[in-house]
C-alpha distance (Angstrom), angle and dihedral (degrees) to the residues before:
residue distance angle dihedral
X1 . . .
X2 3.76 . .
X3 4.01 126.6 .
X4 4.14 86.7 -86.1
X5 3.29 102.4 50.3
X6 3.66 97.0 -90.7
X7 4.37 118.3 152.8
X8 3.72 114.0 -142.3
X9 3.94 95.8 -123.2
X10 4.05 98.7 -175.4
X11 3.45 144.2 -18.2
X12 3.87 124.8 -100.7
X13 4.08 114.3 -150.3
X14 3.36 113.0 -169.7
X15 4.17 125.7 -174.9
X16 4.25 128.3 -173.7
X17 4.05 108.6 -157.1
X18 3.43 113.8 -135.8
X19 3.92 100.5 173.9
X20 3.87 122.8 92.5
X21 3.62 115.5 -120.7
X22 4.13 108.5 -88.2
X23 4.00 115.5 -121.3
X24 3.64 95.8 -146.9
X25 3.36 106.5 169.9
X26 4.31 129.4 36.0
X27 3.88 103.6 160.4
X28 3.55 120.7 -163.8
X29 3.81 125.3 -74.6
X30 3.77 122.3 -96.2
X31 3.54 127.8 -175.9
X32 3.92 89.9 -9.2
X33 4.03 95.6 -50.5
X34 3.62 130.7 115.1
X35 3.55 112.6 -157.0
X36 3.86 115.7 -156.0
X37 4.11 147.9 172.2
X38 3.14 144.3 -142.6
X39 3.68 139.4 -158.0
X40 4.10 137.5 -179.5
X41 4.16 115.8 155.4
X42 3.57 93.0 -146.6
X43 3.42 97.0 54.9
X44 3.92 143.6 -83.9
X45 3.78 109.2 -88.6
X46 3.92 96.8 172.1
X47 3.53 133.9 -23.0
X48 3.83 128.7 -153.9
X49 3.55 128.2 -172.2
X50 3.73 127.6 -153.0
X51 3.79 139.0 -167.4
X52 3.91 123.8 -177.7
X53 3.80 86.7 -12.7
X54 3.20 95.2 -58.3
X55 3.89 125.6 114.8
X56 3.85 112.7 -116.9
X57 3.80 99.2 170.8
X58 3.98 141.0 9.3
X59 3.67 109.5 -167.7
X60 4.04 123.2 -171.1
X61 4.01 110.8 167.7
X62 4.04 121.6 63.7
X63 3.30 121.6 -173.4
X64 3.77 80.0 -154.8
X65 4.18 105.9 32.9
X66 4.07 85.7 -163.5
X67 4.00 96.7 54.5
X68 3.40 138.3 21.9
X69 3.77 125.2 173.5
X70 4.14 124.6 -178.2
X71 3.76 135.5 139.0
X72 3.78 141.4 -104.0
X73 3.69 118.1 -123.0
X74 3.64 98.7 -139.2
X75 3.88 101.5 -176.7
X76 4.05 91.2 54.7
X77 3.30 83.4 60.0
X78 3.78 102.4 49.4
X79 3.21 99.8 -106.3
X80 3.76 104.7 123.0
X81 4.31 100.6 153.1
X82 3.20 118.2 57.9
């Protein structure tokens, strides 16, 4: 109880993330596609993928917001040795 009378009812945690989501798993490429997954315990806000600089996808909705796991599509993007 505070100086006015005032019950503490619960308590309020609060947390601010400060580490980058972890890439924690890029498998090797088969038939010209680069699987790949990513991680972040507090939850996936956005992720964007890049290749050569340039930005191959931008991805908003998870069905899980802590993992998400897809694949590049290496020979749409030119890349056709690997």
């Amino acid at each position: 109880m505070d100086l006015s009378g005032n019950q503490k009812i619960k308590d309020v945690d609060f947390m601010a993330d400060s580490t980058p989501p972890e890439i924690s798993c890029i498998e090797d490429a088969k038939e010209n596609r680069l699987p790949y997954t990513l991680y972040d315990f507090s939850g996936l806000k956005k992720v964007e993928v890049f290749v050569n600089d340039k930005r191959v996808a931008c991805i908003r909705e998870f069905d899980d917001i802590n993992r998400y796991a897809s694949h590049i599509d290496l020979e749409n993007l030119g890349i056709i040795n690997i």
